[in-house]
N, C-alpha and C positions, 0 to 999 in steps of 0.2 A: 642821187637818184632822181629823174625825174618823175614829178608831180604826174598823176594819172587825174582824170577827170573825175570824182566818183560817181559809183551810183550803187544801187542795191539791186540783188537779184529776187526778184517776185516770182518767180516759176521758171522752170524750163519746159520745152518743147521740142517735140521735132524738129530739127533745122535752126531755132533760136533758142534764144533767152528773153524773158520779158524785163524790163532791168525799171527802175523810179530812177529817173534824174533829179538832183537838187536843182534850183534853179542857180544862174551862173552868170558870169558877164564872158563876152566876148570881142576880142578888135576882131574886127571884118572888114573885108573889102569887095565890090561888086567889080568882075573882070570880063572884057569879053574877048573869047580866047575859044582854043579849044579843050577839051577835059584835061587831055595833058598838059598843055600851057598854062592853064588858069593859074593851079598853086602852085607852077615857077613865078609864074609872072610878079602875083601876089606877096611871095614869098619876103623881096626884099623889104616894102614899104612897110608890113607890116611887123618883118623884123626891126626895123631902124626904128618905127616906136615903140618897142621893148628895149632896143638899145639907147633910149635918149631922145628921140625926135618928141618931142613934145613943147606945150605952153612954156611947162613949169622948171622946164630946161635939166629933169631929176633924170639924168640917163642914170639905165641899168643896165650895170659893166659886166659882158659875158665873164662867167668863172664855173667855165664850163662842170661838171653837167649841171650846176645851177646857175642861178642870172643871180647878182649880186647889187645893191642899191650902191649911189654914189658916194652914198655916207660909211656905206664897208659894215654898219652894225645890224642890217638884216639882208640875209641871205633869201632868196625868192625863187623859188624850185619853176624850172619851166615845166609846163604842162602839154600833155597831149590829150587828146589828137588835135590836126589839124584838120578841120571839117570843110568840106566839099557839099555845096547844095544847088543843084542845078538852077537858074535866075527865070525873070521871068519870061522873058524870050531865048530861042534858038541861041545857042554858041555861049549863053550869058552865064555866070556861076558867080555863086556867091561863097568866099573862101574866108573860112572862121579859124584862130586861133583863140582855144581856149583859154581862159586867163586864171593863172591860179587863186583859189579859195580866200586867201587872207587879203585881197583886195577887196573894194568894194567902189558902189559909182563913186563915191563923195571924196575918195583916198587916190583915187586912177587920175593923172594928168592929161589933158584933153590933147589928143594927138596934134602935130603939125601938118602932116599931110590932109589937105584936106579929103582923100579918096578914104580915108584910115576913122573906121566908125567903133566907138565902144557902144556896147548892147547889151541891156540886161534880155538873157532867154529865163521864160519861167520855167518853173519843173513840170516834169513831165513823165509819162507812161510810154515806153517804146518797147518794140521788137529789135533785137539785134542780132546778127549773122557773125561769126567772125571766123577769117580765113587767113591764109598767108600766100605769099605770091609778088607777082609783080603790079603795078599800080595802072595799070591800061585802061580802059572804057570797058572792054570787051570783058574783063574779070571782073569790076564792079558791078555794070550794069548783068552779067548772069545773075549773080547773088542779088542785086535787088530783085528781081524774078522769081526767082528761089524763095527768097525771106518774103515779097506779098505774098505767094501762092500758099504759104506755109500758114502767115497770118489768118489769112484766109479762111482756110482748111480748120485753123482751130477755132475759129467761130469770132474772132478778131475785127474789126474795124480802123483801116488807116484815117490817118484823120492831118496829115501833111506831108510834106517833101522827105523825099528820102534823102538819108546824109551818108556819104560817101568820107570814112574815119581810115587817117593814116595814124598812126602808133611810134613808125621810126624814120630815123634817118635815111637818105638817098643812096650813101654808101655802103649798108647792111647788106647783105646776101637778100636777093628777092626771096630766099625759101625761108628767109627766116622771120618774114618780114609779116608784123601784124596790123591787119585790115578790117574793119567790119562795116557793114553797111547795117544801118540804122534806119527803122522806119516810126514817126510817134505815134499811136492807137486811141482810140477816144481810151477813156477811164472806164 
């Protein structure tokens, strides 16, 4: 099974959920592209340093639906989502896959590609939306609309970029397919 990101749910609300994030590490990469292209584009380089590209030359051997170390004695569940966060100019996105739990920086081999960034994110207080559907500009960006106004409205405060969360694979039925748009709220 794969690895979900956690978090805890702290309230519900109209239209969201208030969720704590732990804080987490992420490989990411900055793409300029457009929303749809981005995490194609992104997709491979930062799959090939989960699959091996790295310093330390420790590829992790797909064994499907988990990722498998070279040594064969620990198994390393892949994680969702893959996060989408608009960059800091026009066309730009910054496209994060989440790293599973049992890593840490000090444990994580420093990627070969140099465009391929590990990040610790801290924890965090978010709003989140979640829908199913197809992966367009025009579905995410309604719901992040939806999820500020919501925010909003319950007396909430944004307080950064909203994250744009895929769940599944490309070949899934789009109706089945789990989506939410994430926005983080002061504390």
């Amino acid at each position: 099974m794969t690895e979900q990101q956690p978090y805890r749910v702290v309230s519900r609300h109209p239209g969201f959920e208030l969720r704590r994030y732990p804080a987490h590490l992420v490989a990411e990469m900055q793409i300029q592209a457009s929303f749809t292209r981005a995490p194609i584009e992104a997709f491979r380089p930062l799959a090939a340093y989960l699959g091996g590209a790295n310093r330390a030359r420790h590829p992790i051997v797909s064994a499907a639906p988990t990722m498998a170390a070279a040594s064969g004695s620990e198994k390393i569940a892949m994680t969702v989502p893959v996060v989408q966060i608009e960059g800091e100019w026009p066309g730009a996105y910054l496209i994060q896959f989440v790293l599973p739990a049992t890593w840490t920086a000090a444990t994580l081999p420093e990627p070969v590609d140099a465009r391929v960034r590990i990040r610790a994110v801290p924890g965090r207080l978010a709003a989140a939306m979640r829908f199913s559907g197809r992966w367009t500009e025009k579905a995410f960006s309604q719901r992040a609309t939806l999820l500020g106004r919501s925010v909003t409205a319950a007396g909430l405060q944004p307080t950064g970029a909203i994250r744009y969360a895929r769940f599944d694979p490309p070949w899934k039925p789009w109706f089945l397919r789990r989506n939410e748009v994430v926005l983080p709220v002061v504390e």
